[in-house]
FILUMLUM-51716 format. One record per residue (C-alpha): residue number from 1; residue in one letter; chain; z negated, y negated, x negated. Coordinates in pm, whole numbers, plus 50000, padded with zeros to 5 digits. Layout:
% FILUMLUM-51716
- NUM  a  A  Z  Y  X
...
***
This chain:
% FILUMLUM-51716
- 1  x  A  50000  50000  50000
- 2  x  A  50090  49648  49856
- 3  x  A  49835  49381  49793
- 4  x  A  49922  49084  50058
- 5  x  A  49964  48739  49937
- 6  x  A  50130  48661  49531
- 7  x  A  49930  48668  49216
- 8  x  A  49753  48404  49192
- 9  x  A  49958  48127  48947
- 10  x  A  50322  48269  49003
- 11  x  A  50536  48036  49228
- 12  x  A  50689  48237  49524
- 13  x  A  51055  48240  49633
- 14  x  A  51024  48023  49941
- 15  x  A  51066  48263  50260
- 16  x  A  51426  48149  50366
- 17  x  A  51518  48256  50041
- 18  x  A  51321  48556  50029
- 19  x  A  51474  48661  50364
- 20  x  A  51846  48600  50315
- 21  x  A  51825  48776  49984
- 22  x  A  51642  49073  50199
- 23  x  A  51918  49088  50456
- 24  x  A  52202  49042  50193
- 25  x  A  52093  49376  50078
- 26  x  A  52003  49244  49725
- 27  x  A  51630  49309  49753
- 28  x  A  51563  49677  49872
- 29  x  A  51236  49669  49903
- 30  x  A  51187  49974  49647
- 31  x  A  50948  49913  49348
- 32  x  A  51031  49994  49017
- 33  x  A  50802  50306  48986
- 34  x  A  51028  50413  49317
- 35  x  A  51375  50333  49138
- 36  x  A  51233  50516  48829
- 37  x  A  51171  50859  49076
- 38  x  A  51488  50832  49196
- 39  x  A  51663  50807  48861
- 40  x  A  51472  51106  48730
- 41  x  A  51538  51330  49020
- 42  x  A  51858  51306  48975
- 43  x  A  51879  51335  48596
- 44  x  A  51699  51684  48570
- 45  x  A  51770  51833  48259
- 46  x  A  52023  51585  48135
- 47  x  A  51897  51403  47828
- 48  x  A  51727  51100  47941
- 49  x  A  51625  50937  47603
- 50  x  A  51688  51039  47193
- 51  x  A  51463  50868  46912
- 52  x  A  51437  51014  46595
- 53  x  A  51505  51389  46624
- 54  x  A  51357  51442  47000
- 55  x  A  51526  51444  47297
- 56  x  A  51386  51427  47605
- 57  x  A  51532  51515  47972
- 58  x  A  51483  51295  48274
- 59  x  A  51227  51554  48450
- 60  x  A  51028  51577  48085
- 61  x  A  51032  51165  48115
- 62  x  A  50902  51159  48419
- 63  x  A  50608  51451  48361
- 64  x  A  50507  51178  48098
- 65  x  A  50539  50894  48295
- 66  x  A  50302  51052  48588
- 67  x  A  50062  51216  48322
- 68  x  A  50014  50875  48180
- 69  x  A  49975  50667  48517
- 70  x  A  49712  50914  48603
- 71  x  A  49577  50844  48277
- 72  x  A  49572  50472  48373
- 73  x  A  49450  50489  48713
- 74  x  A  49194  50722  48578
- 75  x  A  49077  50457  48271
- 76  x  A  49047  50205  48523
- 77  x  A  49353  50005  48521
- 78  x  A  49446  49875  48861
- 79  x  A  49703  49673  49125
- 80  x  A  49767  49295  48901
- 81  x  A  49584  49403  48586
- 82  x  A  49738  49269  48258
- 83  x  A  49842  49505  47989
- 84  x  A  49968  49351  47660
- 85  x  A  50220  49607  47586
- 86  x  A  50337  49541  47211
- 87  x  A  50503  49881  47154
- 88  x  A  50866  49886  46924
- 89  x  A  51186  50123  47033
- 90  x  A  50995  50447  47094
- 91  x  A  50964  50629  47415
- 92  x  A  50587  50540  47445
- 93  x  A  50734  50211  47525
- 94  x  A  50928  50355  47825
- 95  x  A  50602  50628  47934
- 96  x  A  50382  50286  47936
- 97  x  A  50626  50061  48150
- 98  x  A  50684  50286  48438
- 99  x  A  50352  50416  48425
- 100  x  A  50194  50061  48463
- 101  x  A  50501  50014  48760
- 102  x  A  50395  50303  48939
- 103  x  A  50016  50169  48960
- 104  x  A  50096  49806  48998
- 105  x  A  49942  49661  48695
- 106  x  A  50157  49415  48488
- 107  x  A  50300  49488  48145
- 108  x  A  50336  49175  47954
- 109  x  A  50584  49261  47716
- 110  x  A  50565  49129  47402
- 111  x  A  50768  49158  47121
- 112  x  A  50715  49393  46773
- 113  x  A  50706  49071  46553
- 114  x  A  50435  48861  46719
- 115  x  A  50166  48802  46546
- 116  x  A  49806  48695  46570
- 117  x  A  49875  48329  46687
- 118  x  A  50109  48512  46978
- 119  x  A  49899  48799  47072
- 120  x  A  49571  48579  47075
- 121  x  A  49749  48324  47320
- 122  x  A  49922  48597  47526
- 123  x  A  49564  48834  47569
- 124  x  A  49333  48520  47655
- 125  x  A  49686  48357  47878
- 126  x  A  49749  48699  48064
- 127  x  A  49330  48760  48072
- 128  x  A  49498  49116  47990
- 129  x  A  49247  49400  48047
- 130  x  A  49432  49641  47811
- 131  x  A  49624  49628  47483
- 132  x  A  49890  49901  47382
- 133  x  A  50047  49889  47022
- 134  x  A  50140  50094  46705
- 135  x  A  49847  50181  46434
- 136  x  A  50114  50045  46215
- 137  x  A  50460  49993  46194
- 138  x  A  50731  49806  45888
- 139  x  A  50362  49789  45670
- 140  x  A  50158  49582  45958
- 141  x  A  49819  49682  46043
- 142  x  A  49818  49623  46451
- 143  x  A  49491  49764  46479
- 144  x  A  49328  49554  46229
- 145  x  A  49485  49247  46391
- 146  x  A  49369  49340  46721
- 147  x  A  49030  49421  46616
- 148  x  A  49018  49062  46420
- 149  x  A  49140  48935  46799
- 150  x  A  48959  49117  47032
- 151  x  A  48581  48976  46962
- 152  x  A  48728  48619  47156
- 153  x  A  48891  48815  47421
- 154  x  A  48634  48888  47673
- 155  x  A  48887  49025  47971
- 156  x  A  48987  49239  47704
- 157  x  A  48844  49634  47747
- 158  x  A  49079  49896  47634
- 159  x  A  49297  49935  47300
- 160  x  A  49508  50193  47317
- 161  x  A  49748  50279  46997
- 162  x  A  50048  50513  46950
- 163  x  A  49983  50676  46580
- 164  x  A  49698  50749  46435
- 165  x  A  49412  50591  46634
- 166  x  A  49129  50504  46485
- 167  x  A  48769  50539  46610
- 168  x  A  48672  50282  46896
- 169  x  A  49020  50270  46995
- 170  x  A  49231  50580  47265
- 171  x  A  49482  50775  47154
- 172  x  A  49827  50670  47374
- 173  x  A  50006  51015  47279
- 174  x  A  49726  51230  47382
- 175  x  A  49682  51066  47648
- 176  x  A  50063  51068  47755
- 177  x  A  50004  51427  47672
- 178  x  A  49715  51507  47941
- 179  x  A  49429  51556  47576
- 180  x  A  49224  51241  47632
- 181  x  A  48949  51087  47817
- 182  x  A  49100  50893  48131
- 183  x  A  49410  51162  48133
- 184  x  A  49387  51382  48423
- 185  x  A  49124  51213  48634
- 186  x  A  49122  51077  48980
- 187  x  A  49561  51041  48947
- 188  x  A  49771  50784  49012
- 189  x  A  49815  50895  49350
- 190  x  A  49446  50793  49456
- 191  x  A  49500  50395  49357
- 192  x  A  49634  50154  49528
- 193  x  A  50043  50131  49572
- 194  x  A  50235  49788  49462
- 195  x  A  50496  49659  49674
- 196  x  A  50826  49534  49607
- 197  x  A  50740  49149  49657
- 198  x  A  50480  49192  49440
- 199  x  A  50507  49074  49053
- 200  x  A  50602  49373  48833
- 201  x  A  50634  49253  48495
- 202  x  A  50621  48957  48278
- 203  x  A  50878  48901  48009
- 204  x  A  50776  48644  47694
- 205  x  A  50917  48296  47702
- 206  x  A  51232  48367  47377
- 207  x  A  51161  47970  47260
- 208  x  A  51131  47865  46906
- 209  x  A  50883  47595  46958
- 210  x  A  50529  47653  47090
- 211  x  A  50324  47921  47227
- 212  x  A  50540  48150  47468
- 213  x  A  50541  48135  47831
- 214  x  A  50471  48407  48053
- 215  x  A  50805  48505  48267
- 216  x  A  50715  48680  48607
- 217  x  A  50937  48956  48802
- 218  x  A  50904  49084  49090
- 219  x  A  50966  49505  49137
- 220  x  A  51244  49344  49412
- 221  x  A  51427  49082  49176
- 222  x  A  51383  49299  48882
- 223  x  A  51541  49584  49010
- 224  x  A  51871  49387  49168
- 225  x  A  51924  49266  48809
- 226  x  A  51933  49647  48646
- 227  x  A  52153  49730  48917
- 228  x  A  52462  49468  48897
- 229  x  A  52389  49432  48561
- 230  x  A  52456  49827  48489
- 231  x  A  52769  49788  48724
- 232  x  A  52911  49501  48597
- 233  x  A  52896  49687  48239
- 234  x  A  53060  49956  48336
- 235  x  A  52752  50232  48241
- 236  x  A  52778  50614  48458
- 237  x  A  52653  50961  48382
- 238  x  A  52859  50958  48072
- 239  x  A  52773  50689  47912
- 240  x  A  52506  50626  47605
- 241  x  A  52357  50332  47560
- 242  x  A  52246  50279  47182
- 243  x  A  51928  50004  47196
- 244  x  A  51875  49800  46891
- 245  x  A  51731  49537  46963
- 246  x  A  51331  49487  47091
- 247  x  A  51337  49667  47376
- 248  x  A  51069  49432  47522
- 249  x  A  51345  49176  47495
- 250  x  A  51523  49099  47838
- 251  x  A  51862  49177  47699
- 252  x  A  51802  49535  47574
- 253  x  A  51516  49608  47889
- 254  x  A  51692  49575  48197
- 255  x  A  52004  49351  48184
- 256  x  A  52112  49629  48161
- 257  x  A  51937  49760  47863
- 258  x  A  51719  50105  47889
- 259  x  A  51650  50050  48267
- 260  x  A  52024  49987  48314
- 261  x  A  52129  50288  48161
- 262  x  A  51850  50491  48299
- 263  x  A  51962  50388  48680
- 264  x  A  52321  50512  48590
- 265  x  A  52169  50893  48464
- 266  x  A  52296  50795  48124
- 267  x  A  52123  50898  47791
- 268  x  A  51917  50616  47574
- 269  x  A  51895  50640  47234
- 270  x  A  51633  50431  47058
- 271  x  A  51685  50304  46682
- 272  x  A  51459  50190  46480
- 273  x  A  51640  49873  46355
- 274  x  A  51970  49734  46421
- 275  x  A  52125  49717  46036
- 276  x  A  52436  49876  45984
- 277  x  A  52275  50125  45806
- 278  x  A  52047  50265  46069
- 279  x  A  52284  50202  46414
- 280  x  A  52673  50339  46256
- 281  x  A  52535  50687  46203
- 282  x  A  52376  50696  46541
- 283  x  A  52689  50557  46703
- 284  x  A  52851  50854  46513
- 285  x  A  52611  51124  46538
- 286  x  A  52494  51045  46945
- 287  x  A  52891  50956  47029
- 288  x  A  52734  50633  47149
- 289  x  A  52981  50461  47443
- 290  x  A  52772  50113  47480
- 291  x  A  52523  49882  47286
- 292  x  A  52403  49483  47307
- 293  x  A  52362  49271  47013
- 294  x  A  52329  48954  46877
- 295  x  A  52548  48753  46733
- 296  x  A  52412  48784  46377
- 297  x  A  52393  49144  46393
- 298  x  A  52735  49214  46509
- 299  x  A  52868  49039  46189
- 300  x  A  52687  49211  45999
- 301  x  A  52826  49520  46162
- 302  x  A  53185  49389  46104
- 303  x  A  53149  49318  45757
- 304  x  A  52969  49656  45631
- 305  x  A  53150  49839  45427
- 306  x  A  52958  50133  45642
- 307  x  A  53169  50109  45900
- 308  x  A  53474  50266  45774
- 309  x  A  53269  50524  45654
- 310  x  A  53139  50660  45994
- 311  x  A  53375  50751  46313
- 312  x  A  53274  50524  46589
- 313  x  A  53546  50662  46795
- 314  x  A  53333  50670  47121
- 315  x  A  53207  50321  47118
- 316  x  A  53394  50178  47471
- 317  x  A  53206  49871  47482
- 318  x  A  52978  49607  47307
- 319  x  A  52769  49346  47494
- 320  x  A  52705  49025  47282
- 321  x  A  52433  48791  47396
- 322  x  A  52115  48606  47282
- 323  x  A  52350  48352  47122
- 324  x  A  52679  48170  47160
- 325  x  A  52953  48445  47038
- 326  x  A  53253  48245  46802
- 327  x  A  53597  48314  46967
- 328  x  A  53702  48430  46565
- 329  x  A  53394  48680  46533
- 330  x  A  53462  48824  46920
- 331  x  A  53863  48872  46865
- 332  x  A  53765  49037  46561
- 333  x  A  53579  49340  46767
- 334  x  A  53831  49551  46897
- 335  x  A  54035  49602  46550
- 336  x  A  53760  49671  46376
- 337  x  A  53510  49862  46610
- 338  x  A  53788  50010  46875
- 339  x  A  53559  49892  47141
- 340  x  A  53579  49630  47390
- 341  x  A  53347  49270  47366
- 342  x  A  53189  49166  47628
- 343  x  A  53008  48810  47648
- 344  x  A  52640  48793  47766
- 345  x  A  52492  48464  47888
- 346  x  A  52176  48499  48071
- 347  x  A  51804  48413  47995
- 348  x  A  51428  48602  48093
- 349  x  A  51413  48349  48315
- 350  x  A  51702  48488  48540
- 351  x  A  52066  48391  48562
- 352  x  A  52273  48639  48403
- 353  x  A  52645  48589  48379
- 354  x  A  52904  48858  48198
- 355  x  A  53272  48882  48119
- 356  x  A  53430  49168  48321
- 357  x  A  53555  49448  48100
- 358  x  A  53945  49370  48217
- 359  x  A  53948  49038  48181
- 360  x  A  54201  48883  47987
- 361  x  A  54192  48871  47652
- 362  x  A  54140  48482  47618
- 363  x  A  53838  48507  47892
- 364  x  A  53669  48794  47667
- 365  x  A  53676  48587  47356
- 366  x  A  53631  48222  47449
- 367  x  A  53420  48245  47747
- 368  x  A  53036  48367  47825
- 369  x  A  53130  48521  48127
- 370  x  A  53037  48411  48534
- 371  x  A  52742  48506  48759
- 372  x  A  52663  48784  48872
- 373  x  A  52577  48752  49203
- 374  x  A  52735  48611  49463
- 375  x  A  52410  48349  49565
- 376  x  A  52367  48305  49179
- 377  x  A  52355  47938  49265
- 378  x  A  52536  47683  48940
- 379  x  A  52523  47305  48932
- 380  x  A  52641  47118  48566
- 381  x  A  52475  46821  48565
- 382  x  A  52489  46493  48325
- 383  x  A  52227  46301  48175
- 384  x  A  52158  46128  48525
- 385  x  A  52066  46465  48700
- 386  x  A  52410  46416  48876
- 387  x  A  52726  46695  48912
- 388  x  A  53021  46619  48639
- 389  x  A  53368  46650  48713
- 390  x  A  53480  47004  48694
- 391  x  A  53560  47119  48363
- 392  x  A  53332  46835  48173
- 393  x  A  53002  46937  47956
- 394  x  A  52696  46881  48157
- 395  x  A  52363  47119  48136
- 396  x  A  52330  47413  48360
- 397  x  A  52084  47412  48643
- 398  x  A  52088  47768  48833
- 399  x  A  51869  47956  49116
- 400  x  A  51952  48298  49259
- 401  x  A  51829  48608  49410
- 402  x  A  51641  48731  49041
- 403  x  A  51581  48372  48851
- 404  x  A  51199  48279  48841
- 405  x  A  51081  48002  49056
- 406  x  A  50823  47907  48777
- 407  x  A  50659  48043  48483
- 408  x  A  50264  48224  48537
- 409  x  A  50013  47908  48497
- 410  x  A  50203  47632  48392
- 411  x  A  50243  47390  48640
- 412  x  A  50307  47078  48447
- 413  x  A  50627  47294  48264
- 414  x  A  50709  47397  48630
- 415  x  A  50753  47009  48696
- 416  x  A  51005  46949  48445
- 417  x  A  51209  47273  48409
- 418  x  A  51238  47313  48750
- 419  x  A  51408  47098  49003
- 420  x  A  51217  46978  49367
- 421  x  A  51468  47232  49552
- 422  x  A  51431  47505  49313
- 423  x  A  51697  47484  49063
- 424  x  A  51623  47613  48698
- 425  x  A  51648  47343  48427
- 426  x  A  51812  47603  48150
- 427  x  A  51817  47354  47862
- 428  x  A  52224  47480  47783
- 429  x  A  52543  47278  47706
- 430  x  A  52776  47459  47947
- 431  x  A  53195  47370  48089
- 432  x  A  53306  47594  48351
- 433  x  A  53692  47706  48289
- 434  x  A  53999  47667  48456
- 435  x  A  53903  48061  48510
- 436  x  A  53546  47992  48639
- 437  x  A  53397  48140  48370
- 438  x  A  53111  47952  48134
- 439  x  A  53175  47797  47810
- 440  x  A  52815  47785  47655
- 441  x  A  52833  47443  47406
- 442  x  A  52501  47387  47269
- 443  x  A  52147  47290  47391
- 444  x  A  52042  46979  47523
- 445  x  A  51782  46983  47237
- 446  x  A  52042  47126  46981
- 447  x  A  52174  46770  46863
- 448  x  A  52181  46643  46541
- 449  x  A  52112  46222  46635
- 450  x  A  52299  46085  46276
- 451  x  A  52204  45737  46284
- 452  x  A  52257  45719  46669
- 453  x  A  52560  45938  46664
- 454  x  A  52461  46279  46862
- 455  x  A  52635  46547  46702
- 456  x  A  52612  46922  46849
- 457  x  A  52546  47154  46581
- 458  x  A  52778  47438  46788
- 459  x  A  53050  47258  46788
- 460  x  A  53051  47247  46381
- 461  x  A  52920  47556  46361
- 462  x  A  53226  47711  46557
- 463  x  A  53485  47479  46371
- 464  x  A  53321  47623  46006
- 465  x  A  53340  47974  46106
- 466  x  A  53713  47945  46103
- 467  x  A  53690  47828  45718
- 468  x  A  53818  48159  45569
- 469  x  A  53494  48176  45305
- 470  x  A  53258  48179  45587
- 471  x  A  53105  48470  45692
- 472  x  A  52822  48319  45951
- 473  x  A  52699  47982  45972
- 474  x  A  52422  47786  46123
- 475  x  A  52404  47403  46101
- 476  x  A  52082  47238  46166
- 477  x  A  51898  46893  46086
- 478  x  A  51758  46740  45780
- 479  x  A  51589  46417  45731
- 480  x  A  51788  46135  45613
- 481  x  A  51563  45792  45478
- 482  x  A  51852  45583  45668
- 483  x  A  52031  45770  45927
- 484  x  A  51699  45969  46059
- 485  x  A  51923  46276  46050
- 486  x  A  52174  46445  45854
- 487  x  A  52380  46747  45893
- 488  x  A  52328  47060  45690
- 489  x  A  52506  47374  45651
- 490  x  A  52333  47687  45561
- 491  x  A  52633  47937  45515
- 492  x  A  52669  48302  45459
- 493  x  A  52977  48328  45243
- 494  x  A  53222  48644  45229
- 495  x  A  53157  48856  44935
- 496  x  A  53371  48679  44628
- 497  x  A  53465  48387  44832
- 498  x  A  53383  48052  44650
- 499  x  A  53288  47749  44850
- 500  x  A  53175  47443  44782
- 501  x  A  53062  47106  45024
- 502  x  A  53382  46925  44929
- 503  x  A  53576  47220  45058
- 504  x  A  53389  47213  45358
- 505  x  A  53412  46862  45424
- 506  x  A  53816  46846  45388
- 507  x  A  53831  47141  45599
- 508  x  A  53667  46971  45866
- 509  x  A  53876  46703  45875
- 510  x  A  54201  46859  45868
- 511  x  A  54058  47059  46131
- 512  x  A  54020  46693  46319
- 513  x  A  53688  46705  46376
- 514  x  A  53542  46332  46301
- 515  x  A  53387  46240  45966
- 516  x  A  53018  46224  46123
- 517  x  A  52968  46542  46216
- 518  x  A  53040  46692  45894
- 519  x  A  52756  46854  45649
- 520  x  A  52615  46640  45403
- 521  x  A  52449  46929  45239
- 522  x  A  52572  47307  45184
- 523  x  A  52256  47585  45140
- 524  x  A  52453  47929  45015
- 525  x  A  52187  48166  45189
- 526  x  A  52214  48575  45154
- 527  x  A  52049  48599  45514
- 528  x  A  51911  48394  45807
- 529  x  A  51509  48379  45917
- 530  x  A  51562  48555  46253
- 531  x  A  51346  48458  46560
- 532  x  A  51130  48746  46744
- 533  x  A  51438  48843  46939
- 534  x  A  51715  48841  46668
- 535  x  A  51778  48455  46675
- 536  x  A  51869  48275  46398
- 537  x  A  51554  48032  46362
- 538  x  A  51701  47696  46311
- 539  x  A  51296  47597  46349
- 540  x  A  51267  47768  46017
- 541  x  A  51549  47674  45857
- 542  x  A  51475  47283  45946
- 543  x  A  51141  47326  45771
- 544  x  A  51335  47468  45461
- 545  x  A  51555  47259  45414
- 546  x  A  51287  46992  45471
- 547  x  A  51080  47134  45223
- 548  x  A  51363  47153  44940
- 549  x  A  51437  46798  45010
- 550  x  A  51105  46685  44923
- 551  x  A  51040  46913  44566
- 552  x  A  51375  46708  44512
- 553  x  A  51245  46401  44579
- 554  x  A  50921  46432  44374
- 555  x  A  51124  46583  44091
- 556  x  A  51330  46273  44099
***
């Protein structure tokens, strides 16, 4: 039985909205623990999920799934209680989700690579009863952190860690495996039921400044976006979806991610890390049909050297998100990997919008794809909150059928990301096409201001990937003592290709783009900082390049 009435700090969709989205057929009142029972009775024996060297079926996944919500209900947990789930691309991540879905408390999903300052904000932020994470994992101690946490985290009254767990903490594995206290108990059956209004999950705000936001879903919205996203990727029976990035990331969860693939009866396989390294012999050895990636790691896929050394025959499709996607990177896909690119623009928050599979070549390149849904709602709007004339730059403002009405406690952010009527403030530089598709231009925040000029750093970053020495790019800000800021290039350069900021420069303006906008500075980097989710950190690479500039200064 559901709990009546919303958690208490998550902004509801108002009722109109909830109702025409009810008799549309998009929310089907089914909560994700009842999707997840449905997938699994009709996978059987097909493989359900591969990490490492286990496989495991659909009716194993969902014996481990029940044994560990019993194992919940039985520790305690109940309907709305906050679990900081922090676990990386193993199954335990997948056991833990639908478990906590079947009993109606909340995972929180945070990502492998927060850290103290994260996990401290998101257990006191969430008041999360429960914390689930590695013993270790890439050489960090989780435990220890959480232990150095937990003593200012009074809501705080289970650890439980995959691995070897220590004393004063509860084995996860024996308990998914029916060998610890709490497994076996009173059962999942005996607590209360959630219902499909109610929240389900909460993703982590993907921002580069500040502490992140908390993200609410509902099992009803949450489920409509697995669905069409799954369908609109073209995932069946057949298919196998290869994860590599975070799973706890929106992109690789459910849009369409694991839960995507899962709805379809397809087979998951988890890798540890998305190099080339690690993900081209699993493409070879699973016969791997579909992944997502990021920008960054798609290049490095395309340049390895790895990849003519493995067949990756099977791969039909790769989804490319998180980031803007350069027309000369995304034409480069099909020659090189055999399989199809298709553009991914969408955000935690909710609006997702994909290039078909058939579209024309020119959409699939230059274009981030459409809604959807047919009530994903669009307005581009210019600095005075007004529509621009079709085909003109203007930020996107967006509701729908599965984008948040507000984040969990934050009404004063509520005020200015969201609009009186309920639109979405996204923060993005968008055009829509001749085609109707989206052509995602930069941020609102993205801007270099040079003296007054406002440059966009996308729009030189996508002009210098066409220089034929430039491998990836990223162009951010650096202090000027006149201007306020400059422009600066931090380049990856292909192997043996010299470059130098003259060359640049003269590229540039052949290339026509005005004299302003071009880099002051070149940085040669061997790699980018990446964000949490696989970003490039311009944050990061501002505060380097800030750094550098002042060692230069005092050495002057």
């Amino acid at each position: 039985m559901g709990v009546d009435g919303l958690l208490e700090g998550c902004v509801p969709f108002p009722p109109e909205f909830a109702e025409r989205y009810r008799r549309k057929g998009y929310w089907k009142g089914k909560t994700l623990g009842d999707c997840f029972d449905e997938w699994t009775a009709r996978g059987g024996a097909r493989t359900a999920v591969v990490a490492d060297a286990e496989r495991v079926s659909y009716a194993e996944l969902a014996r481990r799934v029940n044994r560990a919500a019993e194992a919940f209900a039985a520790l305690g947990l109940r309907p709305r209680d906050r679990v900081l789930l922090q676990l990386h691309n193993a199954p335990e991540f997948l056991y833990v989700a639908f478990a906590l879905f079947k009993i109606g408390a909340l995972p929180v999903l945070a990502l492998p690579a927060h850290r103290e300052a994260e996990i401290r904000h998101l257990l006191a932020f969430s008041e999360a009863v429960a914390y689930v994470a590695p013993a270790r994992l890439r050489g960090f101690d989780y435990v220890g952190m959480i232990r150095a946490i937990a003593p200012h985290t009074p809501h705080l009254r289970h650890v439980l860690v995959s691995g070897d767990a220590p004393p004063g903490t509860i084995a996860l594995d024996a308990m998914i495996r029916g060998r610890a206290p709490g497994a076996g108990g009173t059962g999942a059956a005996a607590a209360p039921r959630p219902a499909a209004a109610d929240v389900a999950l909460f993703m982590v705000s993907g921002g580069t400044t500040g502490l992140p936001k908390l993200i609410p879903h509902t099992h009803d919205d949450y489920a409509y976006i697995v669905d069409i996203s799954a369908a609109a990727a073209g995932l069946g029976p057949d298919s196998v979806f290869l994860a590599v990035l975070p799973i706890a990331h929106n992109f690789s969860f459910g849009t369409p991610g694991v839960l995507g693939a899962l709805s379809r009866g397809a087979t998951v396989v988890l890798a540890p890390s998305p190099n080339p390294e690690v993900a081209l012999p699993l493409i070879e050895r699973e016969r791997v049909t579909n992944t997502s990636v990021v920008p960054a790691v798609l290049i490095q896929w395309l340049a390895s050297p790895l990849r003519a050394q493995h067949d990756l025959a099977s791969l039909a499709a790769v989804q490319v998100g998180g980031s803007r996607l350069g027309a000369e990177v995304a034409q480069r896909v099909k020659p090189l990997l055999g399989a199809t690119v298709q553009q991914v623009y969408g955000m935690a928050e909710g609006l997702n919008n994909y290039t078909r599979l058939d579209d024309p070549d020119e959409v699939l390149y230059t274009t981030q794809g459409r809604p959807l849904s047919p009530d994903d709602e669009i307005m581009v709007v210019g600095d005075d909150g007004r529509p621009v004339a079709p085909g003109e730059r203007g930020e996107l403002l967006t509701r729908g059928p599965y984008t948040i009405r507000g984040y969990y406690k934050a009404p004063e952010h509520n005020a200015a990301s969201f609009t009186p009527d309920g639109f979405y403030r996204t923060g993005d530089l968008v055009r829509v096409t001749a085609s109707g598709n989206l052509s995602v231009e930069g941020r609102v925040k993205d801007l270099i201001n040079r003296g007054g000029e406002k440059i966009s750093a996308e729009e030189v970053e996508n002009a210098l990937l066409r220089h034929p020495a430039v491998q990836n790019v990223a162009v951010v800000a650096m202090p000027h003592p006149v201007l306020g800021e400059a422009v600066c290039a931090c380049v990856i350069r292909r192997p043996g290709a010299p470059l130098t900021l003259e060359a640049l420069r003269a590229f540039l303006e052949r290339a026509g783009i005005a004299r302003f906008k071009a880099p002051e500075r070149l940085e040669i980097v061997d790699r980018f900082p990446l964000t949490s989710v696989g970003k490039i950190s311009k944050k990061d690479l501002r505060a380097d390049i800030a750094a550098r500039l002042r060692a230069e200064g005092e050495a002057a």
